[in-house]
C-alpha positions in Angstrom: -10.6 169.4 -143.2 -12.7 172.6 -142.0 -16.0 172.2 -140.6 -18.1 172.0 -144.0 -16.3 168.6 -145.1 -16.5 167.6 -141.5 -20.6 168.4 -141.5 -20.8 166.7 -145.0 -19.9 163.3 -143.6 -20.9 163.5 -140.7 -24.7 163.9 -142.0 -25.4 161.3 -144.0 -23.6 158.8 -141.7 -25.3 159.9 -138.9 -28.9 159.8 -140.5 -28.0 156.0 -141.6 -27.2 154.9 -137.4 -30.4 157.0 -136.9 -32.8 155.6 -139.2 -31.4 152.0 -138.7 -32.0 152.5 -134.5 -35.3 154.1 -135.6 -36.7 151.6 -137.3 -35.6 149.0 -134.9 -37.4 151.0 -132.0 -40.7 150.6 -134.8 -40.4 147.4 -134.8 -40.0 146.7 -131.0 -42.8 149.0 -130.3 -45.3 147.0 -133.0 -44.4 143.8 -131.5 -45.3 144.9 -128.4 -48.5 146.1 -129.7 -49.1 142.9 -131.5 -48.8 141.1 -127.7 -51.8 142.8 -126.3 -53.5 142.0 -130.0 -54.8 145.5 -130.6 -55.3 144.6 -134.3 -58.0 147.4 -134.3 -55.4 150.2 -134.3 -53.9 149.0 -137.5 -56.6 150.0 -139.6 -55.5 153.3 -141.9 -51.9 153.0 -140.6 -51.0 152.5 -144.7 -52.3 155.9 -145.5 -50.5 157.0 -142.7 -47.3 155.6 -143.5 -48.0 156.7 -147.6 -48.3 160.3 -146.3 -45.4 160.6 -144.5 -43.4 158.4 -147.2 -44.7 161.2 -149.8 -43.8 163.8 -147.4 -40.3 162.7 -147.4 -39.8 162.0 -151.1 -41.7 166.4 -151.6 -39.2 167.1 -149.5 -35.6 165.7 -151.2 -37.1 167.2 -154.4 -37.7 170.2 -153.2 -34.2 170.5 -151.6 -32.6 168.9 -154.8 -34.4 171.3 -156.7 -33.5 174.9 -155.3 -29.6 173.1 -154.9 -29.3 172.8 -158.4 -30.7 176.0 -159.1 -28.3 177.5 -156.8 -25.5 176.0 -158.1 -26.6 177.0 -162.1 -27.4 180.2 -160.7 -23.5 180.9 -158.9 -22.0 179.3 -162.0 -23.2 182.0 -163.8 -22.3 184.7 -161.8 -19.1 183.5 -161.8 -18.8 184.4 -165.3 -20.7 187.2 -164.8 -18.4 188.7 -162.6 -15.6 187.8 -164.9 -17.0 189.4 -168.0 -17.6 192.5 -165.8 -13.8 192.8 -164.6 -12.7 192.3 -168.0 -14.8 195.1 -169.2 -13.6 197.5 -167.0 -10.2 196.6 -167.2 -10.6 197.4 -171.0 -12.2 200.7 -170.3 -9.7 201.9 -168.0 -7.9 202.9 -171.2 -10.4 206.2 -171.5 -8.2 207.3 -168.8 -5.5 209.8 -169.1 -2.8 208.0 -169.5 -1.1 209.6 -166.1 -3.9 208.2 -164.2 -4.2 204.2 -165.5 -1.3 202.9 -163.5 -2.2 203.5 -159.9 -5.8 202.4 -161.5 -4.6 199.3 -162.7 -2.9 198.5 -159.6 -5.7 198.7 -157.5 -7.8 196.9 -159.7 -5.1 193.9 -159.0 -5.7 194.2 -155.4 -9.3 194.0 -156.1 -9.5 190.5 -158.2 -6.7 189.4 -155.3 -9.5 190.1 -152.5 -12.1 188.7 -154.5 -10.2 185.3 -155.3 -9.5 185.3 -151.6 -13.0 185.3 -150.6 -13.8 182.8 -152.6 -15.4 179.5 -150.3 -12.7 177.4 -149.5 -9.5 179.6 -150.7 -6.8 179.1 -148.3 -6.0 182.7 -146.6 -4.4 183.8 -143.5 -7.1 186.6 -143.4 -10.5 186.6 -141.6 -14.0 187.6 -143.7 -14.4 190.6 -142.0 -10.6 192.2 -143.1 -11.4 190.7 -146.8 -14.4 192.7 -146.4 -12.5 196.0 -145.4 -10.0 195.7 -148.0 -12.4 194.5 -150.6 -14.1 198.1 -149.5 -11.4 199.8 -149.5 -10.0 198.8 -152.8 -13.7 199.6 -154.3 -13.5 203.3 -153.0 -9.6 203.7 -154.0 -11.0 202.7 -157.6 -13.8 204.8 -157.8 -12.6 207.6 -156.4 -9.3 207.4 -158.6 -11.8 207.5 -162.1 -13.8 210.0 -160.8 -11.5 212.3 -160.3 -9.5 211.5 -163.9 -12.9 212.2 -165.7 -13.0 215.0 -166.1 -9.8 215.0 -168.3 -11.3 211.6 -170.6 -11.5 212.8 -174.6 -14.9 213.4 -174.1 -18.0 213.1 -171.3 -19.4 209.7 -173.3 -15.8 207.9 -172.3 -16.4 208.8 -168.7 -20.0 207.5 -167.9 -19.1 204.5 -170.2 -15.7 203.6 -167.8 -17.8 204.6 -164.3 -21.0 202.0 -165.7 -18.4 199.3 -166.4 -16.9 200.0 -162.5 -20.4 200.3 -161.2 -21.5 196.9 -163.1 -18.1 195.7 -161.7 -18.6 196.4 -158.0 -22.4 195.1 -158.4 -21.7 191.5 -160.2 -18.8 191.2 -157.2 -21.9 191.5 -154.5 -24.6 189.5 -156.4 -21.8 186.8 -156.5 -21.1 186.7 -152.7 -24.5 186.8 -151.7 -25.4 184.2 -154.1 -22.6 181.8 -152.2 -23.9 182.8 -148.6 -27.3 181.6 -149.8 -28.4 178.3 -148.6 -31.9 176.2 -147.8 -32.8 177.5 -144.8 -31.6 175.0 -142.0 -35.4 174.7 -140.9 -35.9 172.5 -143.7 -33.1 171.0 -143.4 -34.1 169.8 -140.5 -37.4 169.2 -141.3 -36.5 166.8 -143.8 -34.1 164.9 -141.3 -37.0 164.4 -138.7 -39.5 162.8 -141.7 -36.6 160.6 -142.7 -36.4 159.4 -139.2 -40.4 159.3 -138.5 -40.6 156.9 -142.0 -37.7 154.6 -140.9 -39.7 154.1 -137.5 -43.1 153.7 -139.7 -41.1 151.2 -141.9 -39.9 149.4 -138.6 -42.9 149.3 -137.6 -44.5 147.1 -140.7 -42.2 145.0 -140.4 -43.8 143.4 -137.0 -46.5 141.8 -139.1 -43.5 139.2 -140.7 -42.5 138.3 -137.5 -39.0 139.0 -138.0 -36.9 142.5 -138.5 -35.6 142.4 -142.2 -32.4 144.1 -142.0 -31.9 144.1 -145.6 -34.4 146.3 -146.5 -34.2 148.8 -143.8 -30.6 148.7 -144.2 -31.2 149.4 -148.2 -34.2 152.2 -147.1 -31.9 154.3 -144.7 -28.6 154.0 -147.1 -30.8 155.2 -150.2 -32.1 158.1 -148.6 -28.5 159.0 -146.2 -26.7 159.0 -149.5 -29.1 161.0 -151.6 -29.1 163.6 -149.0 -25.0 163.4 -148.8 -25.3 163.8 -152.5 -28.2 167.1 -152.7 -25.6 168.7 -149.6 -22.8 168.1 -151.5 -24.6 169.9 -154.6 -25.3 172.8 -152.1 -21.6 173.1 -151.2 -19.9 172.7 -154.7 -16.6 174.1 -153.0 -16.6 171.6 -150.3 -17.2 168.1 -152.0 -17.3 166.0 -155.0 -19.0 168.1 -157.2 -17.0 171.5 -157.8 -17.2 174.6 -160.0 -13.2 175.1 -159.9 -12.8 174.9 -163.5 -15.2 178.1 -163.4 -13.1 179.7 -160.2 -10.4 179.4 -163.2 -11.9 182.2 -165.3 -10.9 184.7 -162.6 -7.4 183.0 -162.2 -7.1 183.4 -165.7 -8.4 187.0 -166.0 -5.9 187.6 -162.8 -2.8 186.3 -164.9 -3.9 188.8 -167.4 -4.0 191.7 -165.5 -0.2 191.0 -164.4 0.8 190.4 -168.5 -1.2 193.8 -169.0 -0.4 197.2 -168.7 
């Protein structure tokens, strides 16, 4: 379990501990309130406790919303990336025909780099030596075709295989930025403080009854604790329940055909 997974469950089940101690420390400070019968201050605490309620449910939208954009948004670039690979695979045969091997083969230590750097893919390697080979394998490629053009069957079969490496090497980086992008932790944390802030607020209502209800606090901090656990485990879709493997498997299946191929 890498730190990810650990950070996943350790979030959500420390926000429920917090909120519940919270909101327990509300209560005990409106009951001592309610001893020195300062029922003045009370008046406009419900707007209060409305604002920073609304505040809290602006904020779980907001992070829900740019997740699931994020996560439509790296599905498609998987498949963008995919398409591109295949394309220039295909093109490689405007080659001379002396020159496609050593192409080809660098091309399969390209995809291997890429799969490797994918989230979560087990690899003996640190990011910055997949970087270096990823880099290296990029300039092998490029300067291999750019030096065969010359000798394609005409000057329109050379720009058409260097676009389809260029569109390559560009729908590889728009795909690992788009996985290094995340809600700035800012918010994050942010949205952690208002969750604790209303649980004290709701703790603190609770003094009128003259008794703590644990069932609804209990209820308040597990609803928001889990739908938090579920919007991070929408922002890490290689890390949790909800996963884009089966879209990971368009590269391991455009990888298979690159060893069937030429």
């Amino acid at each position: 379990m890498n730190g990810v997974q650990l950070a996943m469950i350790a979030l959500p089940l420390g926000l429920f501990g917090i909120m519940l101690l919270s909101a327990v420390v509300g209560h005990r400070i409106a009951a001592w309130r309610l001893q020195r019968r300062d029922d003045a201050s009370a008046v406009g605490t419900s707007a209060v406790d409305a604002a920073v309620l609304g505040l809290l449910g602006l904020l779980v939208a907001f992070w829900f919303s740019s997740a699931g954009t994020r996560l439509d948004m790296r599905r498609s670039l998987i498949v963008e990336e995919a398409n591109a690979i295949g394309t220039a695979w295909l093109r490689l045969d405007l080659l001379p025909e002396d020159a496609q091997p050593a192409v080809r083969e660098e091309f399969r230590s390209y995809l291997d780099v890429r799969l490797a750097q994918i989230p979560g893919a087990t690899h003996a390697e640190s990011d910055a030596v997949l970087a270096g080979r990823l880099a290296t394998a990029q300039n092998s490629i490029w300067r291999q075709a750019v030096a065969a053009a010359p000798r394609c069957l005409s000057p329109q079969a050379a720009v058409l295989l260097l676009d389809a490496l260029n569109a390559m090497f560009d729908a590889g980086t728009r795909h690992l930025a788009a996985f290094n992008a995340h809600t700035p932790v800012a918010i994050l944390a942010l949205l952690l403080l208002v969750a604790i802030f209303a649980a004290v607020l709701a703790g603190h209502d609770m003094a009128g009854q003259g008794r703590f209800n644990w069932l609804h606090i209990v209820v308040f901090a597990a609803v928001v604790s889990l739908t938090i656990w579920v919007i991070y485990d929408l922002e890490m879709p290689r890390y949790g329940l909800i996963r884009i493997d089966n879209y990971d498997q368009t590269l391991l299946d455009l990888r298979a055909s690159f060893q069937r191929g030429p």
